[in-house]
N, C-alpha and C positions, 0 to 999 in steps of 0.2 A: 718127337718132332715128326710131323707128317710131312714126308717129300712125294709128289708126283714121280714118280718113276716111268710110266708115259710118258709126260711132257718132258723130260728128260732123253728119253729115248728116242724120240722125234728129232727134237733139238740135234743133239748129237750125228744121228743119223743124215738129218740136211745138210748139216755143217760137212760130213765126210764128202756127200756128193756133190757140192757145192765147189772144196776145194780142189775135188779129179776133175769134175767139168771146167772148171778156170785154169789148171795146169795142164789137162789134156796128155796126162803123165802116166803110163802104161806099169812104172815101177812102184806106183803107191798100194800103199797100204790097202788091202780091201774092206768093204763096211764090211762085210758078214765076219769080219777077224776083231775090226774096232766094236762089234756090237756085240762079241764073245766077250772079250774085255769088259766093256761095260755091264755086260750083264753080272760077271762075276763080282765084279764091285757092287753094283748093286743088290745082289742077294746077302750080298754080308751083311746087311743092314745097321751096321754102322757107319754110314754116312752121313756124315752133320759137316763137316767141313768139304772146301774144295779140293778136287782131285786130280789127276794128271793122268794122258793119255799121248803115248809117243803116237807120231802121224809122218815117220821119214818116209821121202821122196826125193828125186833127183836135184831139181830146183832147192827145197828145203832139207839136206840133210837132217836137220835138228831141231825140225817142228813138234810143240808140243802143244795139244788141246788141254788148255785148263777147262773145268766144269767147275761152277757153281752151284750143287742141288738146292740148296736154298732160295738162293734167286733166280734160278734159272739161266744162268747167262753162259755163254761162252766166251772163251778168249786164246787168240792165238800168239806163242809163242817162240821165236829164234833170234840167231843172231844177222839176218838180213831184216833190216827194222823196216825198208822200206816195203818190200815183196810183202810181208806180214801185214803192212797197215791196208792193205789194198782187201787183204781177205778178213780183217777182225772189221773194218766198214762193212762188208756184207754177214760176218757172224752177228756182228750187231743186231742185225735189222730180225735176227730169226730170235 
């Protein structure tokens, strides 16, 4: 299976800054630590299925970035359904 692993990295990457610029939240997670993570996942290269990436913050204790390498997509995950739907509209769009 041939996955993009740039556009993957990209993707992921906007979505990180995406969701610190909308929460304006000093305690999240930083991209250069979510793109350690990612990286390490993706040199294993067994990636075929989707994978999960914790993204805790003040507002979301219990956010987690699903990834898609197949399709491409993101999706965001917690148990505040509404605060979440506001940012998987804008993961969408990348």
């Amino acid at each position: 299976m041939d996955i993009d692993k740039d556009r993957i990295k990209e993707i992921v990457g906007e979505c990180v800054f995406m969701i610190n610029e909308y929460h304006n939240d000093q305690s999240f997670i930083s991209k250069e630590k979510v793109m350690s993570i990612l990286d390490k996942i993706l040199e294993s290269n067994k990636v075929s299925v989707e994978f999960y990436i914790p993204l805790p913050n003040m507002k979301l204790p219990d956010l987690i970035l699903r990834v898609d390498p197949r399709s491409k997509k993101l999706l965001l995950k917690s148990k505040f359904k509404k605060k979440v739907s506001e940012l998987n509209h804008f993961a969408r769009i990348l």
